[in-house]
C-alpha positions as CSV (number, residue, x, y, z in Angstrom):
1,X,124.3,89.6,98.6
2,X,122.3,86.4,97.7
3,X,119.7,86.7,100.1
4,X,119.2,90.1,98.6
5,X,119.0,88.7,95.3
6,X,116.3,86.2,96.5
7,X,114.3,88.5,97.9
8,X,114.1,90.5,95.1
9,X,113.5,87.8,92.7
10,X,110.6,86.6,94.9
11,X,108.8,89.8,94.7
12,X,109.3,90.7,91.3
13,X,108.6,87.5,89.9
14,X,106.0,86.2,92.2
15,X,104.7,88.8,94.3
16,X,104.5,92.3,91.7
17,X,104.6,89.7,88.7
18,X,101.7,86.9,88.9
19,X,99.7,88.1,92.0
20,X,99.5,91.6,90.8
21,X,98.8,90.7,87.9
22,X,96.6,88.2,88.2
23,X,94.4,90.6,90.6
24,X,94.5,93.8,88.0
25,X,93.5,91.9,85.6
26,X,90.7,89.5,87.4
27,X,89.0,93.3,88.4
28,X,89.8,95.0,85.4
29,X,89.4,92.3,82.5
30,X,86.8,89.8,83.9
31,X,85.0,91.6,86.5
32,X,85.4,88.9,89.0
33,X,85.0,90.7,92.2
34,X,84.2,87.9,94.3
35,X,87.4,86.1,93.1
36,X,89.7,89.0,93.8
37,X,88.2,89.4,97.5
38,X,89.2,85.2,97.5
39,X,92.6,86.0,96.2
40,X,93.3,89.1,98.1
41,X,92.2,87.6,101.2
42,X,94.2,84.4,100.5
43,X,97.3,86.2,99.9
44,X,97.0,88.3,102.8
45,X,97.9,85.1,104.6
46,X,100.7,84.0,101.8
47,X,102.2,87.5,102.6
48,X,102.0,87.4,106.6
49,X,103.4,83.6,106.2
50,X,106.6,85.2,104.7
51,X,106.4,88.2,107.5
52,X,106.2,85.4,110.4
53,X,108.7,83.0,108.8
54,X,105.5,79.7,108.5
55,X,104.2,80.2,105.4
56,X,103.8,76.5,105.3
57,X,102.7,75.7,108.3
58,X,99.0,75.3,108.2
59,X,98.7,75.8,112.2
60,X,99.6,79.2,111.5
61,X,97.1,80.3,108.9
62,X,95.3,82.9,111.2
63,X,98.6,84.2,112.7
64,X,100.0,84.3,109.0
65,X,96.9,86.3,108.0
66,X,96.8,89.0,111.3
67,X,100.3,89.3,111.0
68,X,99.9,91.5,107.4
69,X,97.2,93.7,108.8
70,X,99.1,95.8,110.1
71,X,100.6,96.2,107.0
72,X,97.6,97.1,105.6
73,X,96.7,99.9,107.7
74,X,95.4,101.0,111.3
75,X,92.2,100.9,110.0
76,X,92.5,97.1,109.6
77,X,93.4,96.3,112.9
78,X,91.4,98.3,114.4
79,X,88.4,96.2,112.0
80,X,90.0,93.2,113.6
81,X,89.3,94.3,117.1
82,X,86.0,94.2,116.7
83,X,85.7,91.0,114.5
84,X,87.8,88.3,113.6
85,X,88.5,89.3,109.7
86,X,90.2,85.7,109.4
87,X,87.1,83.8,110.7
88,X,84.3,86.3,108.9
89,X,86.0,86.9,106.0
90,X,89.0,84.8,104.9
91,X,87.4,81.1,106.0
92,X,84.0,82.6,105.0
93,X,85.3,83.1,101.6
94,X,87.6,80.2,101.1
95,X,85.1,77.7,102.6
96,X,81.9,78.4,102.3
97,X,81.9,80.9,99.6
98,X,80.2,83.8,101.2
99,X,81.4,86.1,104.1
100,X,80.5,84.7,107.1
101,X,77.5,86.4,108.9
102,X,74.3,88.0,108.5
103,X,75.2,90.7,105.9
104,X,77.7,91.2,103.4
105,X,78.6,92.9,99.9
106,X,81.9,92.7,97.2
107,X,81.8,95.8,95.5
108,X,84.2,97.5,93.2
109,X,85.0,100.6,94.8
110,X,83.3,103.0,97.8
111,X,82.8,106.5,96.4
112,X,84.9,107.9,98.6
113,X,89.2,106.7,98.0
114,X,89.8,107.4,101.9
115,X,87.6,104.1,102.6
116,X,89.5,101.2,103.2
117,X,89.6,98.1,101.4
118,X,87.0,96.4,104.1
119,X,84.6,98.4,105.8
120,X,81.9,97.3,108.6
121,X,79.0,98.8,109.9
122,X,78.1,98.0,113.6
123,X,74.2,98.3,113.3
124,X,73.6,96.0,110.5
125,X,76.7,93.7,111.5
126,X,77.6,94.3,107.5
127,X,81.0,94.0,106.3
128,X,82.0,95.5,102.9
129,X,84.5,94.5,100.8
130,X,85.8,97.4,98.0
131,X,88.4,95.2,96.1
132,X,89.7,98.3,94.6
133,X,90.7,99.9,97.3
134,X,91.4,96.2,99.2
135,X,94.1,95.6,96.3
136,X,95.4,99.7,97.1
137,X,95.8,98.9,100.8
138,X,97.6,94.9,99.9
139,X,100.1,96.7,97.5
140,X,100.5,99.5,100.0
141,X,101.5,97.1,103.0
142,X,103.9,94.3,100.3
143,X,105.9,98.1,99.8
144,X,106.4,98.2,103.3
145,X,107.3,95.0,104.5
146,X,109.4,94.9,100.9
147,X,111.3,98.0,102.2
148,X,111.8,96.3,105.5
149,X,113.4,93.5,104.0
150,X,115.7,95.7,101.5
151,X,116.6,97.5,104.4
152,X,117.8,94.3,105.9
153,X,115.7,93.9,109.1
154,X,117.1,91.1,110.6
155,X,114.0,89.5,111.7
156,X,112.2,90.0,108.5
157,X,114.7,88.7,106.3
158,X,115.5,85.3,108.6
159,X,111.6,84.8,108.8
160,X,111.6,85.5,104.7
161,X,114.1,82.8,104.4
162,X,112.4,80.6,107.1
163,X,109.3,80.9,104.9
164,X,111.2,80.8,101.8
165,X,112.6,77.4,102.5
């Protein structure tokens, strides 16, 4: 099956070649935790452009980017719920080089592995940003949506090849 083949060339090549790559070694080798919360955040919307078929439409950047959270775990919608991760984090990042509001912090890791990638704390409106665990929880959801797409979900595929295009 071409499309198949496609798909799996895209994600081995692009996807578990070059961006995981590039993110292992940009926290392992240089230590650049700011520029793996960038990238990550960044290609949570590449990702969710493939999942809802616009990758290059720039009017869908924030639906490109909310449609992978789920991806990434309850926990992240849930986050989302309470504040708009695309806004505070994403455009914080991308355009004004911090997170956006009063209190923020890229670490490495939490202590404890059952923290998610992002965390927040109410009180202090402080958002957290482990990029160990962040890049755990990205590969974790590009394994999902990759087994929806080798399982041949209709939707996902055409929206794959929409994006694709």
């Amino acid at each position: 099956m071409v499309t198949q083949g496609l798909i799996d060339y895209f994600f081995k090549e692009y996807v578990f070649g070059f961006i995981y790559n590039d993110i292992d070694r940009a926290i392992n080798n240089a230590k650049a935790n700011f520029l793996v919360a960038l990238g990550l955040s960044v290609y949570t919307e590449v990702i969710g452009g493939l999942i809802t078929g616009h990758l290059q439409d720039f009017k869908w950047s924030k639906r490109n980017y909310k449609a992978f959270l789920p991806y990434l775990g309850s926990s992240y919608v849930e986050l989302d719920n309470k504040i708009d991760l695309y806004k505070r984090i994403r455009c914080g990042l991308v355009h004004e080089y911090f997170v956006k509001g009063p209190h923020a912090m890229i670490a490495v890791k939490f202590n404890d592995v059952r923290y998610p990638g992002i965390v927040y704390t109410e009180k202090h409106d402080h958002i957290t940003i482990a990029v160990e665990h962040y890049f755990r929880d990205f590969k974790s959801g590009v394994e999902k949506y990759y087994e929806l797409l080798k399982k041949g979900d209709t939707t996902a595929v055409d929206n794959f090849m929409k994006a694709y295009r």
